[in-house]
C-alpha positions as CSV (number, residue, x, y, z in Angstrom):
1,X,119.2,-68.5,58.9
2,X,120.5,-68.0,55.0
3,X,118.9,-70.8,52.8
4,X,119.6,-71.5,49.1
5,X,116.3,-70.4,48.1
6,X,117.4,-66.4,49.5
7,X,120.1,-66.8,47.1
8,X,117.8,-67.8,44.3
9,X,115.6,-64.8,45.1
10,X,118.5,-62.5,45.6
11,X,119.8,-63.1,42.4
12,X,116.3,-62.7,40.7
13,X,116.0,-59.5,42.6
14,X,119.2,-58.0,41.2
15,X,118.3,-59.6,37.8
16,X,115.4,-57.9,37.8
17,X,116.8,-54.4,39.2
18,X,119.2,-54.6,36.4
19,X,116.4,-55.3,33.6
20,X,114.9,-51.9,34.9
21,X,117.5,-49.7,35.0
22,X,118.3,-51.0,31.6
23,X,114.6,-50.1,30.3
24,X,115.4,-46.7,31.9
25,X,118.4,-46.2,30.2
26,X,116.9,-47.3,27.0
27,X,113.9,-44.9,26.8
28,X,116.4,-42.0,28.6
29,X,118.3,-42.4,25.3
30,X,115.9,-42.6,23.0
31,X,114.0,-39.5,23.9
32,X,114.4,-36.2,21.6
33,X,114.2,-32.8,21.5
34,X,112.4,-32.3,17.9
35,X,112.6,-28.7,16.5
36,X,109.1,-27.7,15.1
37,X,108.3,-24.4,13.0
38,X,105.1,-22.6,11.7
39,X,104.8,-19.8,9.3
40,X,101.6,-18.1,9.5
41,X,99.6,-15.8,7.1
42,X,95.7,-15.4,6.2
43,X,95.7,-17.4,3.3
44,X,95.9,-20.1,5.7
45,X,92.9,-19.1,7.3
46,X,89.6,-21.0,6.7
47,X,88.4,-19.6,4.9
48,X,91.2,-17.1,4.2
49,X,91.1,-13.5,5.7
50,X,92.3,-10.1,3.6
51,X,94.8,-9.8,6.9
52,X,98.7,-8.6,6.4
53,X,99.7,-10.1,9.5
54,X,102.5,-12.7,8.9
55,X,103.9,-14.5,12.2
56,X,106.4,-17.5,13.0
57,X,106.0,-20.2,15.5
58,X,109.6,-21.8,16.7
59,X,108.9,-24.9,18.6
60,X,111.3,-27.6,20.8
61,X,109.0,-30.9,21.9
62,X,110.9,-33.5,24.1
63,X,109.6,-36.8,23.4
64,X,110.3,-38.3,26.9
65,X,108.6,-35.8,29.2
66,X,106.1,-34.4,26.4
67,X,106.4,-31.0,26.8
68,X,106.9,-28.5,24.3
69,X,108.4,-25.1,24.9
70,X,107.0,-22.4,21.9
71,X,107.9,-19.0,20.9
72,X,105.5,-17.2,18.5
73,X,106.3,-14.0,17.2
74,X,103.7,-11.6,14.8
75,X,103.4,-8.3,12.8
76,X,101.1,-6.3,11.2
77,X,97.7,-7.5,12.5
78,X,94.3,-5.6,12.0
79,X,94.4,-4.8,15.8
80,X,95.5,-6.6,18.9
81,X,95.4,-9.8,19.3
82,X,92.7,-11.1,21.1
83,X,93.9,-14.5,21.6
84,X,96.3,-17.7,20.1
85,X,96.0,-21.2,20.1
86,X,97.6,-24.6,18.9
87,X,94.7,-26.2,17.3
88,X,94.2,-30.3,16.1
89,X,94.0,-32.8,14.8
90,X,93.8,-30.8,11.7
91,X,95.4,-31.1,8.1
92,X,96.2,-27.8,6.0
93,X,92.6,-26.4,4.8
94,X,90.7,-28.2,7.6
95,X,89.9,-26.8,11.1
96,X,89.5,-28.3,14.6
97,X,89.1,-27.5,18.2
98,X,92.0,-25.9,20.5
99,X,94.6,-28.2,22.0
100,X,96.8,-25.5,24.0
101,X,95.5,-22.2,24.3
102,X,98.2,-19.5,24.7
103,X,98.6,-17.4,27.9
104,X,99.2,-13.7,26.8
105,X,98.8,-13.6,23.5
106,X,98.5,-10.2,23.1
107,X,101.7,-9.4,23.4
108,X,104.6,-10.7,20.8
109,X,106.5,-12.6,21.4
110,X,104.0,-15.6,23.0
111,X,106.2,-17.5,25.6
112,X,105.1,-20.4,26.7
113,X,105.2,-24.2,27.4
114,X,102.6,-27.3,28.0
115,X,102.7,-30.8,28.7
116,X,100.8,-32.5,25.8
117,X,98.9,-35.9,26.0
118,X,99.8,-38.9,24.1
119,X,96.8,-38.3,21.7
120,X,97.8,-34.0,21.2
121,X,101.8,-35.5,20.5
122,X,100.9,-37.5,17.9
123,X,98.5,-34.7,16.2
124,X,101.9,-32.7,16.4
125,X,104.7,-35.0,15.4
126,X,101.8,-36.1,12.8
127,X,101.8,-32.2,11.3
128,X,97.9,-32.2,12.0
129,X,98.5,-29.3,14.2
130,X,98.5,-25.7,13.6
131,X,98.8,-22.5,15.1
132,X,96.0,-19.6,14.9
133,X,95.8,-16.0,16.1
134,X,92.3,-14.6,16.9
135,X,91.7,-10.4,16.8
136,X,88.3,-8.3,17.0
137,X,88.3,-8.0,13.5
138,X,88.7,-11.3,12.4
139,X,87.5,-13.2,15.6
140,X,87.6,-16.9,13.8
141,X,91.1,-16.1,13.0
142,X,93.3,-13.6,11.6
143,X,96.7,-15.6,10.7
144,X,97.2,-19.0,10.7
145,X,99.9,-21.2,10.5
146,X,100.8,-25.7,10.3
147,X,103.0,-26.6,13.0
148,X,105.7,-28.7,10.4
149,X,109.4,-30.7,11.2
């Protein structure tokens, strides 16, 4: 039997369906697909290496899912590269740990993607992340480069 109350909590119900789907829309539309760049070199190095390697980093980070898609590209190392990384949180001059290590650096160009945390998104959008390319030679780092808008 229908009662007045199931009309009260149908209503609510749809009320409530609609407030979500709204929410959804909202953050659907308000997510991005930032562009990101790097330019890399060894003066960027800490400390700075006597390398002529130069290298780009071309990035696209989509704020709703968190992922960001990279292509890195480099020249002229002092041998092949032994391995890459994005690296944070980190201001130009300072160092700190790896947040994504590359798959395949050794060859150019690096393809890749990753899903980043909360904490590793901020370090990016914040610029305190930077790329950094690793050979034999110069095993701490070769070229380096700030991940910038």
């Amino acid at each position: 039997m229908y009662t007045p109350f199931d009309s009260q909590r149908s209503r609510v119900l749809l009320a409530l369906a609609a407030a979500v789907a709204l929410a959804g829309g909202v953050s659907a539309a308000q997510a991005e697909m930032v562009k990101l760049k790097a330019n890399m070199d060894a003066k960027q190095e800490v400390p700075p290496t006597a390398s002529k390697g130069s290298g780009t980093g071309e990035f696209t980070f989509d704020t709703a899912s968190k992922k960001l898609t990279y292509t890195v590209t480099y020249k002229d190392m002092s041998g092949p590269v032994t391995a890459g990384h994005i690296h944070g949180p980190a201001a130009p001059g300072a160092n700190a740990g790896v947040e994504v290590p590359f798959q395949n650096a050794g060859t150019s160009p690096i393809k890749g993607e990753a899903t980043l945390t909360d904490a590793q998104a901020a370090d990016l959008m914040g610029g305190k992340t930077y790329i950094n390319l690793h050979t034999a030679e110069n095993k701490g780092g070769e070229i380096r480069g700030q991940i910038t808008k």
